[in-house]
N, C-alpha and C positions, 0 to 999 in steps of 0.2 A: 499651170491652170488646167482641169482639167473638167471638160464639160462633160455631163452626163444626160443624158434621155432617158425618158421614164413613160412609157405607154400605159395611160390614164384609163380607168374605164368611166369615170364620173366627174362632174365640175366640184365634190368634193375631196375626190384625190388629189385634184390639179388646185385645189388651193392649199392643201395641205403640203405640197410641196412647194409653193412657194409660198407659202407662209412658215409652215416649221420647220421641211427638212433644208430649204435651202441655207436660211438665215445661220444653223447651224453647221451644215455642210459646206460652206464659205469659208468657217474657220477654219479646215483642213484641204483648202484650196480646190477645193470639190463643189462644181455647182453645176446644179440639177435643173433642168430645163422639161417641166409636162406638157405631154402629148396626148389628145382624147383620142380615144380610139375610137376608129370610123363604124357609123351603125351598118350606112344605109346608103348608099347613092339613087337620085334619082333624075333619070332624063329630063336635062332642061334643067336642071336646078345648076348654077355654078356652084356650090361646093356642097361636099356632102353631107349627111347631117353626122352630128358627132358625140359619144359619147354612149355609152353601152357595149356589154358583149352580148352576140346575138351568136354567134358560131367561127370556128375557129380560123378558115381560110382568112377572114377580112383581118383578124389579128394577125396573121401569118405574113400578107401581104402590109398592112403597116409596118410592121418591123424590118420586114426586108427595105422597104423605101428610108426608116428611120438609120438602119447599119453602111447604108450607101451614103452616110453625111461622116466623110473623112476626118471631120473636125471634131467629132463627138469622142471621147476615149471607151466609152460603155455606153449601152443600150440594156435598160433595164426594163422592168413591168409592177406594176401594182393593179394586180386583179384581184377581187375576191374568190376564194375558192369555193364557197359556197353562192350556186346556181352557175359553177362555170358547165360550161355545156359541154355535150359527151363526147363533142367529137376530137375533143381535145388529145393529143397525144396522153396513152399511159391512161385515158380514164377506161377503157375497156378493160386493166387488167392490173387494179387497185388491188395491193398486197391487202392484207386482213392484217391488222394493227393500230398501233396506235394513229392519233391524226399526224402525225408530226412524221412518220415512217410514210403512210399515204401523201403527204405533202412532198417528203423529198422523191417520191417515185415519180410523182406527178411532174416537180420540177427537171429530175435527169431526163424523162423522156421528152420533154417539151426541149431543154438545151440540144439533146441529140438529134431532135427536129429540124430545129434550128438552125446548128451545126458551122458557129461564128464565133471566135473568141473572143468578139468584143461583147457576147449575149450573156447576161447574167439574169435568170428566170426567177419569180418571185409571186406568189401567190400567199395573200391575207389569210389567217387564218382566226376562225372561217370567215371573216368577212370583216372592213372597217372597224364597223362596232362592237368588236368585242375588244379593242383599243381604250374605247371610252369606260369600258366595265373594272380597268384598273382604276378606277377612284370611284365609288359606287356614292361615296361624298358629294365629287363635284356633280355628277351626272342629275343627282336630288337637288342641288342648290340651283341648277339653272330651271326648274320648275317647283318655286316656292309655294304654288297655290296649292300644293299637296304633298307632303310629308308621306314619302314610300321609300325611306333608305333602307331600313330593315327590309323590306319586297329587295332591292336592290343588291343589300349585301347577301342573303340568302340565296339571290343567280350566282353571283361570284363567287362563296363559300362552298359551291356543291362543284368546285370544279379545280381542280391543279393549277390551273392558267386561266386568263379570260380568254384565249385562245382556242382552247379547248371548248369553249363553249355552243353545244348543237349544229349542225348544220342538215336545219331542217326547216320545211315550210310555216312553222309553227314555234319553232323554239330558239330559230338563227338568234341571235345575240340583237339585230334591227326589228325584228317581231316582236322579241322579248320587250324592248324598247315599246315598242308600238301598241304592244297591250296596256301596259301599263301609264304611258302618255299618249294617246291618239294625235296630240298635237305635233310630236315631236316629227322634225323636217332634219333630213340629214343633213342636205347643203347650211342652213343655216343651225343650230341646236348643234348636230354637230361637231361641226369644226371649231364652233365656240366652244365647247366641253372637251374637245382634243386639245387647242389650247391654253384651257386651264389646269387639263392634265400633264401636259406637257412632255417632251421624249425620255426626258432620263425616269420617271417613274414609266411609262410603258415600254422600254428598252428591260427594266427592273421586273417587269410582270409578263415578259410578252417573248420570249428566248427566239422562236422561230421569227419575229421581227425586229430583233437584237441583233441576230444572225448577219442579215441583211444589212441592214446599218452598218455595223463594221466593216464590213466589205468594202460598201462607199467610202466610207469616210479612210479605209485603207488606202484607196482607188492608187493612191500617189507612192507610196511605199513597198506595193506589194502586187504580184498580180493574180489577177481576181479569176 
């Protein structure tokens, strides 16, 4: 058996992993246990509040208390990379390239940060939702009140990956979202549209989050 930690930034990554990656990652004797990352501590409060990246010490310092739990085999992350903050290792001196090249620089220098070989680094790319932009189908069916698949499939077709998809104030993949349904809530809409999508078609659409998956689900075989 082999336990895994996974440094959450939101209550919908932390249900996403025990709602999809665990059930799956079970079958490969791998199982994943999310952790919110700490925002904010405040005097007098007994515990902190949780959940957000606000800067990168408080990350730093979770992880270091997460790789001190001898029981865990890996210590992983699922942050979005879009709005992660500057002071992040490696964002001062972002190669010029594709997003997938900025992502692995971002990751080596964050691991060399780190500098634990039970650390395995992982940033979204650019962010939860563009997960959901692999079915552009299911994402329209959970707001029947309005017929915008075509809007839908037209974000996805203009891009190699749903992955690939902006990572801007305006065009991130949860904007895009957001212009087009104002209603739409991540925690719930969501995870229910993750899913219905489910891993093997965004493992199929999603390579830099394919990546990672196998890794886990290697965990027992191979070392990471």
């Amino acid at each position: 058996m082999h336990k895994i930690l996974i440094l959450v930034e939101g209550p919908t990554e932390e249900n996403f992993t025990t709602r999809l990656l665990l059930p799956y990652l079970s079958g490969f004797n791998v199982f994943p246990t999310p952790i919110l990352a700490t925002t904010r501590k405040v005097k007098g409060e007994p515990a902190p509040f949780k959940g957000g990246i606000t800067d990168y010490a408080k990350v730093r310092r979770d992880l270091m208390g997460l790789l001190r739990d001898r029981s865990a085999s890996l210590v992983t992350t699922m942050i979005d990379y879009y709005g992660l903050p500057d002071d992040f290792p490696g964002q001062q001196h972002r190669p010029a390239g594709s997003c997938y090249q900025i992502i692995e620089h971002l990751e080596e220098a964050f691991r060399q940060d780190i500098n634990h070989r039970k650390f395995l680094p992982y940033f979204s790319l650019h962010e939860f939702e563009a997960l959901l932009f692999t079915s552009p189908e299911i994402i329209a069916t959970n707001f029947p009140e309005t017929d915008l698949r075509s809007e839908l499939s037209k974000i996805r077709n203009a891009f190699g990956s749903p992955e690939e998809i902006n990572d801007d104030p305006r065009t991130a993949p949860s904007k895009r979202l957001k212009t087009l349904y104002p209603q739409y809530r991540k925690v719930a809409q969501g995870l229910a549209i993750a899913e219905q999508v489910g891993l093997s078609l965004m493992r199929n659409e999603c390579r830099h989050f394919n990546d990672w998956l196998t890794k886990l689900e290697t965990l027992g075989q191979a070392s990471v």
